[in-house]
C-alpha positions in Angstrom: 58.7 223.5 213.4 56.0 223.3 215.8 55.7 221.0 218.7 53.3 218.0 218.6 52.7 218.4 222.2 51.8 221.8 222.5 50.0 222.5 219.0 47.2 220.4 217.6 45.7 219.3 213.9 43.0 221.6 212.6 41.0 220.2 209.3 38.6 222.5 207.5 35.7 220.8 205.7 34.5 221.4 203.1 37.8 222.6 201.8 39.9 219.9 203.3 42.5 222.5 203.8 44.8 222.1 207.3 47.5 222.6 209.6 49.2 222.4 213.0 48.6 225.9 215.4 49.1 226.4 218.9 46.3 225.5 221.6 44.3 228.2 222.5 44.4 230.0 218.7 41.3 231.0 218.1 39.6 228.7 215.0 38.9 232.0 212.9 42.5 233.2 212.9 43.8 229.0 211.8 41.2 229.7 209.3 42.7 232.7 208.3 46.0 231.8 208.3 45.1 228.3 206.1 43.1 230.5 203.5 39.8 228.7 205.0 36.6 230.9 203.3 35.2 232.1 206.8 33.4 235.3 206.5 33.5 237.8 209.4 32.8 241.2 209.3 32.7 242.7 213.1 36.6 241.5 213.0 36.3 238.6 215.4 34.3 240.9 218.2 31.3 238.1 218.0 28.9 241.0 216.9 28.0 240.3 213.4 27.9 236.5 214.2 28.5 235.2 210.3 31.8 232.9 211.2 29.9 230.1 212.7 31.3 226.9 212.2 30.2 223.1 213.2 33.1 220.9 215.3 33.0 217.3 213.8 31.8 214.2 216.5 34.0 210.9 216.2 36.9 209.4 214.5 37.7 210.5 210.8 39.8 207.7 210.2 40.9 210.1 206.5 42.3 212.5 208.2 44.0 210.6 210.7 42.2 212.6 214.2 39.9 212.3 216.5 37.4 215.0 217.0 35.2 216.3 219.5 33.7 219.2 220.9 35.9 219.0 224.1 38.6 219.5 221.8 37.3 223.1 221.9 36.8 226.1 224.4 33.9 226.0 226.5 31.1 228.3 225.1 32.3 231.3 226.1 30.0 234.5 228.2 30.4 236.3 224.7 28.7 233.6 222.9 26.0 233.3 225.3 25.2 237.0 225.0 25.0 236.4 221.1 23.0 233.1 221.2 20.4 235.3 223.6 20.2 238.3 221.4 21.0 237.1 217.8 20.4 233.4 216.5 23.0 230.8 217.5 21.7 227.2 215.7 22.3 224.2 218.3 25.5 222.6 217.5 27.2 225.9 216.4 29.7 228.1 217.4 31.4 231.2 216.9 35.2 230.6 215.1 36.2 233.9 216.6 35.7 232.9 220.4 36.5 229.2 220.1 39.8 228.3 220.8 41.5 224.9 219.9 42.6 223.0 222.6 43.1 219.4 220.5 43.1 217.9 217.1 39.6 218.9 215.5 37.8 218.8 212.7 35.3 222.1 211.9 32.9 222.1 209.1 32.3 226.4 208.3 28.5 225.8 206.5 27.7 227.3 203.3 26.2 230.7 205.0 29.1 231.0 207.0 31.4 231.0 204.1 32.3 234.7 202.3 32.1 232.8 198.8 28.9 230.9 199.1 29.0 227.6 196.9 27.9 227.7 193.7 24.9 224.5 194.0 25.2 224.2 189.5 21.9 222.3 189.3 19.2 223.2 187.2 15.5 222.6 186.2 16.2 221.3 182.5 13.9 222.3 179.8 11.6 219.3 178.7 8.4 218.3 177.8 6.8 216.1 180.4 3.2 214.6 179.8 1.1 216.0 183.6 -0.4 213.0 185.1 0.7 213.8 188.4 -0.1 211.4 191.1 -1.5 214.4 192.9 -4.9 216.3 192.1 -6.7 219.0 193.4 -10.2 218.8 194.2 -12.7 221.4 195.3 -15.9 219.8 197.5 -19.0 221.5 198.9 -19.6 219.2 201.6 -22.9 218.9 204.2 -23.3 220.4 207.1 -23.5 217.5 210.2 -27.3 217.1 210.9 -28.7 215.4 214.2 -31.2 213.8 212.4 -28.7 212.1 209.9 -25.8 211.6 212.3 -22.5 211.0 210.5 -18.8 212.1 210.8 -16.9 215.2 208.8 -15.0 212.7 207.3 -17.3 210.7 206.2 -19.2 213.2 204.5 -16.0 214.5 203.0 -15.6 211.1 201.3 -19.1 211.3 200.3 -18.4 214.5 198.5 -15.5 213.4 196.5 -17.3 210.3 195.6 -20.5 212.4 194.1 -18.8 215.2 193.2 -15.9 213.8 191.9 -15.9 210.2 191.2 -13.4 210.0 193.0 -13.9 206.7 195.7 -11.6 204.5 197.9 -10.1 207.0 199.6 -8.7 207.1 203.4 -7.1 209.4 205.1 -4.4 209.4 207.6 -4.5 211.4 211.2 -2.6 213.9 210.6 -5.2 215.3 208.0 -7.8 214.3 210.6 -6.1 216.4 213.0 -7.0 219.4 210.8 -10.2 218.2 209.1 -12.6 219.7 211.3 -11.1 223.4 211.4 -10.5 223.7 207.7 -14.4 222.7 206.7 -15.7 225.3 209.5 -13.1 228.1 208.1 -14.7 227.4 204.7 -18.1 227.2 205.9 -18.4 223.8 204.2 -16.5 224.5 201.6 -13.2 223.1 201.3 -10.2 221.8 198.6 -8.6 218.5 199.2 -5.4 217.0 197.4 -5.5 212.9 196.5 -2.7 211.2 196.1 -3.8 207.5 193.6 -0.6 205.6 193.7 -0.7 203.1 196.4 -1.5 199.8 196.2 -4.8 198.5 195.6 -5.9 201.6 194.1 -6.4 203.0 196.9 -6.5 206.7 197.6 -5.3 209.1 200.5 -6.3 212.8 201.4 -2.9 214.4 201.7 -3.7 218.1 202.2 -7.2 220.5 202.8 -7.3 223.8 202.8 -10.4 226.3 203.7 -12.5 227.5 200.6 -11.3 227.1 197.1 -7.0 226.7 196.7 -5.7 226.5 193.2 -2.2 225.4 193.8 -1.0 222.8 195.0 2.9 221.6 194.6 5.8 218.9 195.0 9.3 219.2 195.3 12.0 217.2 193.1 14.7 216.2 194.9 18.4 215.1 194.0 20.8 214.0 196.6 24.5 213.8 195.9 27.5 213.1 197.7 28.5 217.2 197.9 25.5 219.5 196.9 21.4 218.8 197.4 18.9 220.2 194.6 15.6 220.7 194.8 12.8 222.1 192.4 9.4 223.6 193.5 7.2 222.4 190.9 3.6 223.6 190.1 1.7 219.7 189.9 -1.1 221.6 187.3 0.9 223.5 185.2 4.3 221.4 185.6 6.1 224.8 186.0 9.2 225.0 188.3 8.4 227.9 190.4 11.3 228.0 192.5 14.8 226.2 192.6 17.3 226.1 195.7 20.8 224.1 196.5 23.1 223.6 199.1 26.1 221.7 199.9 25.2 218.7 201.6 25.8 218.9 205.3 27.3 215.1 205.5 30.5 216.4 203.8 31.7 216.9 207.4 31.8 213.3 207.8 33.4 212.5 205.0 34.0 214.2 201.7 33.2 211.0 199.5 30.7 208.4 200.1 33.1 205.7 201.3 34.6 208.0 203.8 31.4 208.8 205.1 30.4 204.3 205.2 34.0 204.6 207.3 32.4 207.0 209.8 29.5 205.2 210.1 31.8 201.8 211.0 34.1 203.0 213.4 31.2 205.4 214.8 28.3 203.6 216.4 24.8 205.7 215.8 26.7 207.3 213.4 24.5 206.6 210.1 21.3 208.2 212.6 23.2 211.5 212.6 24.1 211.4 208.9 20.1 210.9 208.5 19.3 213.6 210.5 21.3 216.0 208.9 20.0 214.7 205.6 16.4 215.4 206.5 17.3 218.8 208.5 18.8 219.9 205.1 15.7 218.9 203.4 13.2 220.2 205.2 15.3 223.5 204.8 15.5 223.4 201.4 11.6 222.8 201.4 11.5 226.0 203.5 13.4 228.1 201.1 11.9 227.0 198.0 8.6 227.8 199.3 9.4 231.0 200.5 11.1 231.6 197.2 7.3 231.3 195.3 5.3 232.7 198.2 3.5 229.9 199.8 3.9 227.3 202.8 5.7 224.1 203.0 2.1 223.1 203.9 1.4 223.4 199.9 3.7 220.8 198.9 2.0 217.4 199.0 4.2 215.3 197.4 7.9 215.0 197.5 10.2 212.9 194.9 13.7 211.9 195.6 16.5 210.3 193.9 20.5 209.8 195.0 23.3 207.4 194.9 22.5 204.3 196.8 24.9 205.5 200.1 22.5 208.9 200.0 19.1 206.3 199.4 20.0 204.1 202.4 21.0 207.0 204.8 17.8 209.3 204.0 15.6 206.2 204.4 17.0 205.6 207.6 19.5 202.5 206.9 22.5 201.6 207.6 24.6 201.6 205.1 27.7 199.3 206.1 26.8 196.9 203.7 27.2 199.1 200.7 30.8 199.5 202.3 32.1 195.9 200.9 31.8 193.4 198.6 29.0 191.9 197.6 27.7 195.7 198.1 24.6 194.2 199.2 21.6 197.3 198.9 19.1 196.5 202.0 16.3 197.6 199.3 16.4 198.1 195.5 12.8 198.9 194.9 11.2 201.7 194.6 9.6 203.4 197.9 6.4 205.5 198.9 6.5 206.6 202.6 4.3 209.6 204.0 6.8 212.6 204.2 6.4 212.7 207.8 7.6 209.6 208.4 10.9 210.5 206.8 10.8 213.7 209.4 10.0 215.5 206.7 7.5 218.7 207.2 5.5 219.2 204.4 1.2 219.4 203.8 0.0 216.7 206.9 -0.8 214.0 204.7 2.2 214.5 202.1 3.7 211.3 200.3 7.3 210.8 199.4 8.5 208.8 196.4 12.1 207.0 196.1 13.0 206.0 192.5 14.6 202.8 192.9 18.3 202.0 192.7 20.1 199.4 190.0 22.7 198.1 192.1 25.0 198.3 195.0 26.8 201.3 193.7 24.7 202.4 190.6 21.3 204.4 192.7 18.6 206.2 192.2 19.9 209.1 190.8 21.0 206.8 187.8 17.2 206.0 187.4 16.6 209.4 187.3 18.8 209.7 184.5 17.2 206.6 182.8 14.0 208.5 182.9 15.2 212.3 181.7 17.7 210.8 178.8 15.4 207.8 178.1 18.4 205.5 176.4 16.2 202.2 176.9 13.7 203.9 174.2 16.3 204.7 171.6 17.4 202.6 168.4 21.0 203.8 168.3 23.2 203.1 171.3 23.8 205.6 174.0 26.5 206.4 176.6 25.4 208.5 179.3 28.0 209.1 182.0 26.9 210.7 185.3 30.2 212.5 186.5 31.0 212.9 190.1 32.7 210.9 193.4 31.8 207.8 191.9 31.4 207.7 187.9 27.4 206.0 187.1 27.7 204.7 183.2 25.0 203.3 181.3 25.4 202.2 177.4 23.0 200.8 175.7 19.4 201.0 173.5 16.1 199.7 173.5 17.6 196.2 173.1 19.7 196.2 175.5 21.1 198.6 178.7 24.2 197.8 181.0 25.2 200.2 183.9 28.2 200.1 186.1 30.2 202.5 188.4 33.4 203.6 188.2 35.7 205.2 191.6 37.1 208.0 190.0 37.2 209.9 193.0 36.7 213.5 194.3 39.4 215.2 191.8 36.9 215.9 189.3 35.3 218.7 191.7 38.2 220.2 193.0 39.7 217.9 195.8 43.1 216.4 195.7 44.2 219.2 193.6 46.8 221.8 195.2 44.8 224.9 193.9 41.6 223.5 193.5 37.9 223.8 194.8 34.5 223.5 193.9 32.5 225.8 192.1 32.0 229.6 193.3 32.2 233.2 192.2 36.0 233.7 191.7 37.2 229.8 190.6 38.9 229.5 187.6 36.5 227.8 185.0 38.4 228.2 181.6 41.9 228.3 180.7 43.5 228.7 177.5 47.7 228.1 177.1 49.5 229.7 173.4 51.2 226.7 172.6 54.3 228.9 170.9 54.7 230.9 174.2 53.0 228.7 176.8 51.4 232.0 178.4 47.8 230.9 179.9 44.9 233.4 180.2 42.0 232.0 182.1 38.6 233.0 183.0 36.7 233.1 186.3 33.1 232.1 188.0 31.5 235.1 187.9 33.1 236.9 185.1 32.6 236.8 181.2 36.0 238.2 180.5 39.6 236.8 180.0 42.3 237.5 182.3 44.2 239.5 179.7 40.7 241.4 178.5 40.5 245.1 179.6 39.0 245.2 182.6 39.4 241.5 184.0 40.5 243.0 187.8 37.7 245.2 187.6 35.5 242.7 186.8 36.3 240.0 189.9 37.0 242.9 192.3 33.7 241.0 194.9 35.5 237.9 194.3 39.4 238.2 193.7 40.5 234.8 192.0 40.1 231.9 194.6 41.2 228.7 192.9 40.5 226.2 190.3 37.2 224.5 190.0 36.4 221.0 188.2 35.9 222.4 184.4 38.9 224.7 184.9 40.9 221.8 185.6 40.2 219.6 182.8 40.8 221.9 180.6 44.2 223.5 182.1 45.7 219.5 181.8 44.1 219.2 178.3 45.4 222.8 176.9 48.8 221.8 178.9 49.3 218.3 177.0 48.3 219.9 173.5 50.8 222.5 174.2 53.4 220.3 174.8 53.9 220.4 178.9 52.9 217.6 179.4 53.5 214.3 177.3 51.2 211.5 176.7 52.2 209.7 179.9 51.5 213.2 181.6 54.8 213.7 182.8 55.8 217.6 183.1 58.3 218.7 180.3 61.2 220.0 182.8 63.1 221.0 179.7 60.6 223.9 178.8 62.0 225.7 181.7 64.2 227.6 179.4 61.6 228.9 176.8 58.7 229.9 179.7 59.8 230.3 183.5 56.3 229.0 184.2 57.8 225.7 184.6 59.2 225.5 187.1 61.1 222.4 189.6 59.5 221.0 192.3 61.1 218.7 194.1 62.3 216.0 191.8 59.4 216.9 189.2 58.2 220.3 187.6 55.1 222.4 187.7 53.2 225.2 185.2 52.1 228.0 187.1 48.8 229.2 186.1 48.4 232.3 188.3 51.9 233.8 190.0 50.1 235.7 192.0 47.8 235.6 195.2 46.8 233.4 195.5 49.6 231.4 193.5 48.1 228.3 191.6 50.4 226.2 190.0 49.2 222.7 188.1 51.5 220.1 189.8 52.7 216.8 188.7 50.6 214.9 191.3 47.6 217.1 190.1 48.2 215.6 186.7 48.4 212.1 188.1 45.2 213.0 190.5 42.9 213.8 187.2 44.6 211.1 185.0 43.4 208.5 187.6 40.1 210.2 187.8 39.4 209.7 184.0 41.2 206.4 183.5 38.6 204.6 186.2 36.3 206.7 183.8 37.2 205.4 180.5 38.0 201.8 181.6 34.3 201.4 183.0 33.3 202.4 179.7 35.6 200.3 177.9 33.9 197.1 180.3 30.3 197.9 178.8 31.5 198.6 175.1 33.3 195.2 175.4 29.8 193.9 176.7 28.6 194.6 173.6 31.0 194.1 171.2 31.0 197.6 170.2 34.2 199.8 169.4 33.0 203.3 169.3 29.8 204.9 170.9 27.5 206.9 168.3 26.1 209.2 171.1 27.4 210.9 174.1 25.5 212.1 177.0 27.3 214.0 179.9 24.7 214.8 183.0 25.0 215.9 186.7 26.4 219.1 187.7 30.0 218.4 186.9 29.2 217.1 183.4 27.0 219.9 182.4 30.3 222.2 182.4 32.7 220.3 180.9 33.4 221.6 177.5 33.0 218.3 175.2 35.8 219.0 173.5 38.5 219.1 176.7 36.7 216.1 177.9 37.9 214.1 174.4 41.2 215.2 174.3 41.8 214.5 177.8 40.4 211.2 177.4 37.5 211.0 179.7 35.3 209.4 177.2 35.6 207.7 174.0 36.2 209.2 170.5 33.3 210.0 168.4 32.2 213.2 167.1 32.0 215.8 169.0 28.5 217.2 167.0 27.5 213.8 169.0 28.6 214.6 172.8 25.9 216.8 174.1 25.3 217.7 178.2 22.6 216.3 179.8 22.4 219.0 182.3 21.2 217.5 185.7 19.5 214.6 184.6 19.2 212.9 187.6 17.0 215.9 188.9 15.0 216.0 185.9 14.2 212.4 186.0 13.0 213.4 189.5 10.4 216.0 188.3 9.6 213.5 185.7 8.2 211.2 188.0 6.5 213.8 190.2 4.5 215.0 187.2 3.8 212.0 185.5 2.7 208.7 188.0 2.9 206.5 185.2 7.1 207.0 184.8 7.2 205.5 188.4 6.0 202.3 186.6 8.1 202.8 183.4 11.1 202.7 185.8 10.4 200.6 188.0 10.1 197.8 185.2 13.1 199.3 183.3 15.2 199.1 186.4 14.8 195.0 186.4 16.4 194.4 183.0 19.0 196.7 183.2 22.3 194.5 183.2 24.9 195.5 186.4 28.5 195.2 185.3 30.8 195.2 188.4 33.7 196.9 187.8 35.7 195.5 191.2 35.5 191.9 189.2 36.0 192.3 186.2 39.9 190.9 185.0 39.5 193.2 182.0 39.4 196.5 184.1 43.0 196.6 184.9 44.3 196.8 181.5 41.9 199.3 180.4 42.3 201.4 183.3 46.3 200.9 182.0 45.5 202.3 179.0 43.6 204.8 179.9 46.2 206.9 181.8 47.8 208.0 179.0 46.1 211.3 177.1 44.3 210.5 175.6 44.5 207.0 175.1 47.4 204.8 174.9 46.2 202.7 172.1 42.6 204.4 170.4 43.7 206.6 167.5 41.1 209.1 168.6 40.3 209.8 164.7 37.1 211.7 165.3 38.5 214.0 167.8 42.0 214.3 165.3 39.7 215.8 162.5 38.8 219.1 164.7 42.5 219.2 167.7 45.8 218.6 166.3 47.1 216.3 168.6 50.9 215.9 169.6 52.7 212.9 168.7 51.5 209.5 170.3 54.3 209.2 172.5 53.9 207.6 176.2 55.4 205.5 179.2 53.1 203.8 181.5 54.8 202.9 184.5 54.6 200.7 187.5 52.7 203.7 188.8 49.6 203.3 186.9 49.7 199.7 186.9 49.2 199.5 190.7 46.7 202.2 190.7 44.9 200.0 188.4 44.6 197.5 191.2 43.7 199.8 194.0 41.1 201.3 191.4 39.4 197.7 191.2 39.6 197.0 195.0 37.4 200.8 195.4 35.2 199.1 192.8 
């Protein structure tokens, strides 16, 4: 037992892992001693520099702490040695020299981390029609002449107009600011980029460069709640040249989005640090994208950006209290063009950014982003696309008619609030398979094609070691443990199976299957059970409000998008219930939609209108009042359905007998479920 008065709280984001130490332990050896992924090669001797970490500003009202950077040693002589020879970012420190002297929070960023996060977002493969809002254009313009007195600028206009046909245009200062050097560089020769969607028809300059450039680029951009993508894209060609994630920095104020609203409540000027780090991330990922294809962030005129509405506020600057309560009132819905600098972003001087717009209070801009890459308000047969993350987005509908709500099914899906779990790196447990006659699992790994009991498997994960569970691998270990029988319908452990495989095993007054009995042990508990069968009833219930919106009992077509989605094997996802039957030749993944429908609006201007207009008769379903959710959210806790016969899904999985209790249990997490809304 250790003594409250002379130890203090540590809490590790992003893995939310945590304990009581003594003051003055240094923050590397807690991390060490919690399993915290802190890389350090010089042994703590603040040579190598790689275990920096971030202390967290404020009150985390989730964890229960107050934390603050005089809960910390004083920068030490060591780390001012470092910070003068080596690189030492504002704000950071080094774990192995700081010593904890109160209750903290420390966030260990992803290049401080030994397994750097997986960011599985992708580019998807589609055809896009290029009518990018920005062009290229190539002038030869006059030299000034004392006998015709008249500004560069004006004569650059004059050239595009005579040249080009291209007329109306302005141009903003910070192009002015470089006008005059790039037309004497080129000796009069000079390539300008136009962006043409603003209103009036009006024009803007956003980028010169000397002589004749041939490239000229924009960046797609999708927020979420944990992990930033963004795609270099080639505005001619409508290539992606170069792709780079990270995690997003605001996870150390708050893992979900309503934690982070918390901060931002009990934290005053707290949403202006949450944009900060927001636009500090992006202009990184700017930075590494272009380095990745060779050029300069000054190439990228244009930027495009989509995220959930708590993501849209905070980048644009606003506060997003609002968004933390009913009526979940946005501040702005519509879509938004700002110049990039504006938004603190660094990009060409004149560079525009684009915001798709949101649908509602908690259905964003990333959902219109989907709307645009999966296109279900062009389709005759009705569609379900469910954007899987934090907060559920779920649209159903066709051409006729489209509805879209959100559903809270919290961070379980991607690893939190599961005693092994994580998210997605080299060495998490993806796949799992259990023999239903012996109840042995074998399981495979992020960064591996083998099995666990294929030759060489050890060999193979040697860099990595086995680290945890990640979101796929834990859908499927709870669907693989119900169709074998360890768990029943109402997800209750089978203690009795103790006896035939000494995986099962008591804990407290329930039982657990141990998946690895090793190091580091992972065992599936009954509360992890209970954590994902939550998860997916919030799921399935908001998907059960729009079916019964439209007087529909089963969905033809099945779309799964965002990161999480695109590596769910369909089948897992039916048995464990996440989404309705149908066949499974009909549940495709829609890869990160949301980013695609961010590219497809860089590269074609007129998608900005198509979504704009589809975005105004999409029908909002709240969730939070909606009498019906409770008893489909009921339902929906049992695996993997208390009352649908799951036929489709029956024809290809034999499923156990439809046996299940729902208690008390899931009948009040119903209600909390429709307070989160």
């Amino acid at each position: 037992m250790t003594d409250a008065k002379t130890d203090a709280l540590i809490v590790f984001t992003p893995s939310g892992k945590r304990g009581r130490f003594p003051l003055g332990t240094p923050v590397l050896q807690a991390a060490r001693q919690l399993g915290v992924d802190i890389d350090s090669v010089c042994g703590g001797r603040a040579i190598c520099g790689r275990c920096q970490i971030t202390v967290g500003e404020g009150e985390f009202a989730k964890h229960g702490i107050t934390s603050s950077d005089s809960h910390l040693s004083g920068f030490s002589k060591v780390e001012e040695r470092y910070a003068e020879k080596r690189e030492l970012k504002a704000g950071r420190r080094l774990s192995c020299q700081t010593k904890l002297l109160a209750d903290a929070v420390i966030d260990v960023p992803p290049e401080s981390q030994v397994h750097k996060q997986v960011v599985r977002k992708r580019a998807e493969a589609r055809v896009i029609d290029l009518d990018p809002a920005t062009r290229l254009y190539f002038i030869e313009v006059e030299e000034p002449d004392m006998h015709h007195p008249s500004s560069d600028l004006e004569r650059v206009y004059k050239a595009l107009a005579e040249q080009w046909d291209v007329k109306d245009v302005n141009c903003g200062l910070g192009i002015m600011k470089v006008l005059q050097p790039a037309l004497r560089k080129g000796n009069w020769k000079v390539t300008v980029s136009v962006f043409d969607r603003l209103p009036g028809g009006v024009k803007e300059i956003t980028g010169i460069w000397p002589g004749f450039h041939e490239k000229v680029y924009g960046v797609a951009v999708d927020v979420g709640s944990t992990t930033i993508a963004a795609h270099l894209t080639d505005l001619a060609t409508g290539d992606v040249v170069a792709s780079s994630g990270l995690m997003n920095p605001q996870i150390r104020f708050g893992e979900d989005l309503m934690s982070r609203v918390s901060y931002v409540m009990m934290n005053p000027g707290g949403d202006r640090e949450m944009t900060a780090v927001i636009r500090e991330a992006l202009n990184t990922l700017c930075s590494n994208v272009a380095e990745e294809a060779g050029i300069t962030v000054g190439d990228i005129a244009e930027i495009v950006l989509v995220g959930n509405p708590v993501m849209h506020h905070l980048f644009l600057g606003i506060d997003p209290i609002e968004l933390g309560g009913a009526p979940f009132a946005l501040a702005t819905g519509m879509a938004m063009t700002r110049l990039a600098s504006e938004l603190d972003l660094n990009l060409a001087p004149g560079a525009y950014c684009y915001v798709l717009p949101c649908i509602a209070g908690h259905v964003g801009a990333d959902t219109a982003g989907v709307v645009l890459s999966e296109s279900p308000h062009t389709s005759e047969d009705i569609m379900l696309v469910v954007d899987v993350g934090t907060n559920a987005e779920i649209l159903l509908g066709s051409k006729h008619r489209l509805l879209a709500c959100s559903s809270p099914t919290g961070p379980a899906f991607e690893g939190a609030q599961i005693s092994g779990g994580q998210r997605a790196a080299p060495g998490a447990i993806e796949r799992v398979r259990i023999n239903p006659e012996t109840l042995e699992p074998r399981f495979r790994v992020i960064g591996s094609e083998l099995w666990s009991d294929d030759p060489g498997f050890e060999e193979s994960i040697a860099a990595t070691g086995v680290t945890g569970i990640c979101g796929s691998g834990i859908i499927e270990v709870v669907a693989e443990m119900y169709l074998a029988g360890i768990i029943n319908q109402d997800g209750q452990v089978d203690g009795t199976l103790q006896e035939k495989n000494a995986r099962i095993r008591p804990t407290g007054r329930t039982h657990s299957y141990v998946l690895r009995d090793g190091e580091p042990f992972i065992a599936i508990t009954q509360n992890d059970v209970r954590a994902i069968q939550l998860a997916k009833a919030a799921l399935h219930a908001g998907t059960r409000l729009l079916m019964d919106k439209l007087g529909i009992d089963e969905v033809p077509k099945v779309r799964l998008a965002g990161a999480f989605g695109s590596h769910i094997d369909t089948k897992y996802a039916m048995v464990l219930g996440l989404i309705p039957d149908c066949s499974l030749n009909n549940v495709q993944s829609a890869g990160n939609a949301a980013g695609t429908g961010a590219r497809i609006a860089l590269l074609n201007k007129a998608a900005r209108d198509e979504i704009e207009n589809v975005v105004r008769h999409i029908e909002k379903i709240e969730t939070a009042v909606e009498p019906m959710f409770q008893q489909h959210f009921v339902e929906a806790m049992a695996i993997p359905h208390k009352t649908a016969d799951y036929r489709h899904l029956s024809q290809v999985v034999t499923l156990p007998p439809h046996k299940t209790v729902i208690t008390a249990e899931a009948d009040g997490s119903a209600r909390r479920a429709r307070r989160r809304g």
